[in-house]
C-alpha positions in Angstrom: -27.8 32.2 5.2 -24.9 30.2 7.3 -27.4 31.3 10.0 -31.0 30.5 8.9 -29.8 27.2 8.0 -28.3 26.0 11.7 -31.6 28.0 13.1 -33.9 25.5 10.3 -32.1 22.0 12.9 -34.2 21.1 15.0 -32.5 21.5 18.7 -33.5 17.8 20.0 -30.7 16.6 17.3 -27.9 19.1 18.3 -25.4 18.5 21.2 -24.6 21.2 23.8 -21.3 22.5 22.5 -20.5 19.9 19.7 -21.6 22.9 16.8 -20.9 26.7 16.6 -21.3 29.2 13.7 -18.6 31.7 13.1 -19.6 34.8 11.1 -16.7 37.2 12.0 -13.7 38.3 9.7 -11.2 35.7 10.9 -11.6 32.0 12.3 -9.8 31.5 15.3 -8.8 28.3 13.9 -5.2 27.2 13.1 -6.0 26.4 9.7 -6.9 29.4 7.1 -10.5 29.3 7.0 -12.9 31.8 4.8 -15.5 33.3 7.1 -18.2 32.7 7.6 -17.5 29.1 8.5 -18.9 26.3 10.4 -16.5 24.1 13.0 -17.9 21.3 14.8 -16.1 21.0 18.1 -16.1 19.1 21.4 -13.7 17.7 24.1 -11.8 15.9 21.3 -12.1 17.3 18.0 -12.2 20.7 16.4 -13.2 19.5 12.6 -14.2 22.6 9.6 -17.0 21.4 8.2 -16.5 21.8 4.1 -19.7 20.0 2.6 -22.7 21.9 0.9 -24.2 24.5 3.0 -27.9 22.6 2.8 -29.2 21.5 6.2 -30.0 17.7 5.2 -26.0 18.0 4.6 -25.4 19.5 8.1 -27.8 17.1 9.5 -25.8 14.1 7.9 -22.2 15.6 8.9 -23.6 16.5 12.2 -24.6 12.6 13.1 -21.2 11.4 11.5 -18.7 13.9 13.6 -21.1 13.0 17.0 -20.7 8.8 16.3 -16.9 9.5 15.8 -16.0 9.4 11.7 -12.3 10.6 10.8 -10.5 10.0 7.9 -8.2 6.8 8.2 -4.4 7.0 8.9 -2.6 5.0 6.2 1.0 3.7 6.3 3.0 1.0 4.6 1.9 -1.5 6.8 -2.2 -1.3 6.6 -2.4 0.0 3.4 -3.1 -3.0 1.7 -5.1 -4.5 4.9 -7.4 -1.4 5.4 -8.0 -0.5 1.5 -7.7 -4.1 -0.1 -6.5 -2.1 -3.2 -5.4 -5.0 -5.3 -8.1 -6.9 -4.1 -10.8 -5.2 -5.7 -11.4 -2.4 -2.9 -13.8 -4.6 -0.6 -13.8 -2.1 1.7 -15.6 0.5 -0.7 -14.4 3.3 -2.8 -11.3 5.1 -1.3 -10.1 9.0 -1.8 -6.2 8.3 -0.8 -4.8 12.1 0.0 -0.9 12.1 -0.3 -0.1 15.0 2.1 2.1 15.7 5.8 0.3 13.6 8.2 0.3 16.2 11.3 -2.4 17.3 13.7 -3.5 20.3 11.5 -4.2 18.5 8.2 -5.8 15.9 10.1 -8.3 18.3 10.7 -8.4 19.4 7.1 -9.3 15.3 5.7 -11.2 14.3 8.9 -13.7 17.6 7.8 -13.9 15.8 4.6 -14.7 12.4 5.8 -17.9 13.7 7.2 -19.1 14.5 4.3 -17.2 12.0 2.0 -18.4 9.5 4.0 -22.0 9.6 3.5 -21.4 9.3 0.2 -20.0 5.8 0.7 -16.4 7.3 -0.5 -13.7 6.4 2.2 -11.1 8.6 2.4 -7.3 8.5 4.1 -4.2 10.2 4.2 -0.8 8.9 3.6 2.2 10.8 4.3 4.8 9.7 1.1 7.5 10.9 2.9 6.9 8.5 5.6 5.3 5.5 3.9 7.9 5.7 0.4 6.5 2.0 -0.8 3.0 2.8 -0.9 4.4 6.1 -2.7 6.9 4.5 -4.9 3.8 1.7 -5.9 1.5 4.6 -7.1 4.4 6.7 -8.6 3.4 9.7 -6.2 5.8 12.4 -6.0 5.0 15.8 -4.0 6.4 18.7 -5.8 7.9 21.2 -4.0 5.9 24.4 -3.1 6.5 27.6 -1.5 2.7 27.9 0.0 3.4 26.3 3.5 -0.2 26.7 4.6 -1.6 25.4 1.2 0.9 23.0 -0.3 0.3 21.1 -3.3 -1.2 17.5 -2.7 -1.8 14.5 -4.7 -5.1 12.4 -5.0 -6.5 9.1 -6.2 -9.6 7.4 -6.0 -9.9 3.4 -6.0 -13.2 2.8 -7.4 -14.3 -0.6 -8.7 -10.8 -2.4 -9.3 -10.1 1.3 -10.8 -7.3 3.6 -10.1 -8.4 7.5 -11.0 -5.4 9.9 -10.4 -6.3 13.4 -10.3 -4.3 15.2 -13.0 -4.0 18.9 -12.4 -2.6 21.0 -9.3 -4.2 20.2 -6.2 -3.6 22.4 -3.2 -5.1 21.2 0.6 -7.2 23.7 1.0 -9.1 22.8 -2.2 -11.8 21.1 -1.0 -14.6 21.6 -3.8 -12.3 20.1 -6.4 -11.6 17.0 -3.7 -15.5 16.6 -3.2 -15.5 16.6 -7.2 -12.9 14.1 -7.8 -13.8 12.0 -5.5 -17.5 12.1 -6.3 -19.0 12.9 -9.6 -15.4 14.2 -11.9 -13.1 11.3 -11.5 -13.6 10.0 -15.4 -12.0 13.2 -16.1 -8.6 11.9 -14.7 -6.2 9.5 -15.8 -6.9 5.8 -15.4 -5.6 3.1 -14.8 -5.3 0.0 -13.2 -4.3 -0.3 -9.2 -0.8 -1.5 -9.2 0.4 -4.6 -6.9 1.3 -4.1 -3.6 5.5 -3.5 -3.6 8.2 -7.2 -2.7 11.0 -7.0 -1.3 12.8 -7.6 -4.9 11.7 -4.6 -5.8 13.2 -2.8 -3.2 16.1 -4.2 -3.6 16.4 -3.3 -7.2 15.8 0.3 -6.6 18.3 0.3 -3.9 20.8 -1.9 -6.4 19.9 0.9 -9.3 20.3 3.9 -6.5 23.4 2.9 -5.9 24.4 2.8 -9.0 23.6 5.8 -9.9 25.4 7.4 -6.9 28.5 5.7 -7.9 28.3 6.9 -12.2 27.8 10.7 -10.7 30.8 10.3 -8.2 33.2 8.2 -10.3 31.9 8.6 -13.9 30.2 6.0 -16.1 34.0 4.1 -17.3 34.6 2.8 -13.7 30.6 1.7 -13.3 30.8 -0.4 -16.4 34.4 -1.8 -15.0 32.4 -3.0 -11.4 29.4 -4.0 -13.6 31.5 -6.4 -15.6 33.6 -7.5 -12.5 30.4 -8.1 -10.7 28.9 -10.0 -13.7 31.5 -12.2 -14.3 31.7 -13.0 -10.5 28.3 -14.1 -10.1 28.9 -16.0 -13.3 31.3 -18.1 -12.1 29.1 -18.6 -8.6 26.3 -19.6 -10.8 29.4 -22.2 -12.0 30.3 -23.5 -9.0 26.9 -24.3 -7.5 26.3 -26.1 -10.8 29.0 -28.6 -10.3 28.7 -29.2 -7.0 25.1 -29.5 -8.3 25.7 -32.7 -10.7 28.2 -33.9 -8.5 25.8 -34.9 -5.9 23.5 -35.9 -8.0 26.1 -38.2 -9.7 27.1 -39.9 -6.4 23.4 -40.4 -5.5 23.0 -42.3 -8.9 26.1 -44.5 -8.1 24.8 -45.0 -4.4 21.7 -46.2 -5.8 23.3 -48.6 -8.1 24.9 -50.4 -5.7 21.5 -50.9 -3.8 20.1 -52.4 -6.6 22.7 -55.4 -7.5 21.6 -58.4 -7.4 23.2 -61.0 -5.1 24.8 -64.0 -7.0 25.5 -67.2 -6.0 28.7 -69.0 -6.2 29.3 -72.6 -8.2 30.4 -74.5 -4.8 27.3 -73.3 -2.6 25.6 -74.6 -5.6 26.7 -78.0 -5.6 26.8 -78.3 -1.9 23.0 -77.2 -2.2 22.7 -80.4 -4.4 24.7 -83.0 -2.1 22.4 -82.2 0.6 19.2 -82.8 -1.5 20.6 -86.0 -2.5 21.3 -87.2 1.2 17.9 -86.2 2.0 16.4 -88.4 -0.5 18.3 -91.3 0.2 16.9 -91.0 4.3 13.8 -90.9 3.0 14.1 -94.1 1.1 
């Protein structure tokens, strides 16, 4: 069938060496791949394709492998630039795969993206070891596994201001329940609303509860408490001080402009001496 279908394209469409068909019992392919498969491959790329095995399909994921589509590379620092999650996804839906980021799953999601992405479903790949704020923002953990070539993954979809997380095992390799997900099953999932991009606060109250935490299993919870009080009381009396020194400058201020603002008075004998002169004037004049 694999066959029939790549002999049903046209050849005007097809590029000299961008498409092969592989009907043997093994893919020589680093990734584990069920024969008979189909690998579109030139200079650059060696991409599975893993859509439906119907030719206006091919023909679709054949155009978008030749103009260049891979799936995006996401870290902490484009995240929010390239999905505009919190935002309301302006840049379209988004299938976000939390897996290794290394050349051979790349080939893995950038197979997907062919197909994903005639759909109008975007779709990256985040490594939460790497990026841990994006991770820690979507509550993303990785289990550990002990299938090396098919490791358990995580998934969500932002859809419409929408956050779908996919809620049951997921391994790499399973691409038909990715192209469900991510297309027609996501209500299925939990929802929920996309979470604000991670501050700096944030951070630093992780690090401030890590570290406590670290110090109650080394030390035991009695000597914690004793710093937590000690450290509470300190910051109490710096919240003190700057509060004084506070008023006190704003006291000195208010006296400052006080003296600006007293009148000048003046005295009896400048008074009369003001009048003496009147009266000499007067008397010139007559």
């Amino acid at each position: 069938m694999h066959r029939k279908l790549l002999n049903d394209i046209s050849s005007d469409i097809l590029y000299s060496g961008d498409i092969f068909h592989l009907n043997d019992m093994t893919v020589p392919w680093v990734n584990m791949l069920s024969a008979p498969a189909i690998l579109f491959l030139n200079n650059e790329r060696k991409i599975p394709y893993s859509g439906l095995l119907h030719r206006t399909h091919l023909i679709t994921a054949m155009h978008q492998f030749t103009t260049g589509v891979q799936s995006a590379r996401l870290d902490d620092a484009n995240f929010e630039h390239d999905t505009q999650a919190s935002t309301g996804s302006t840049t379209g839906n988004w299938l976000v795969i939390f897996d290794e980021i290394t050349p051979d799953t790349l080939q893995i999601y950038d197979g997907l993206s062919l197909t994903l992405r005639a759909k109008h479903v975007n779709i990256g790949i985040l490594d939460p070891k790497q990026s841990t704020r994006t991770a820690k923002r979507f509550n993303i953990s990785i289990p550990s596994d002990s299938a090396q070539n098919n490791p358990l993954i995580s998934a969500i979809l932002l859809k419409q201001s929408t956050m779908y997380q996919y809620s049951k095992n997921l391994h790499r390799m399973d691409y038909e329940q990715i192209f469900q997900f991510a297309l027609t099953d996501y209500p299925n999932h939990i929802k929920g609303s996309i979470p604000r991009p991670r501050m700096i606060f944030d951070e630093m109250v992780d690090a401030l509860v890590g570290f406590t935490v670290d110090l109650q299993n080394e030390f035991g919870k009695p000597l914690v408490l004793l710093l937590g009080v000690i450290a509470l009381f300190t910051v109490m009396i710096f919240v003190g001080l700057i509060l004084v020194v506070g008023f006190w400058f704003a006291g000195s201020f208010e006296n400052d402009d006080e003296k600006e603002h007293v009148p000048l008075t003046t005295s009896p004998h400048q008074t009369g001496d003001d009048k003496r002169s009147e009266s000499v004037k007067k008397t010139k004049n007559e």
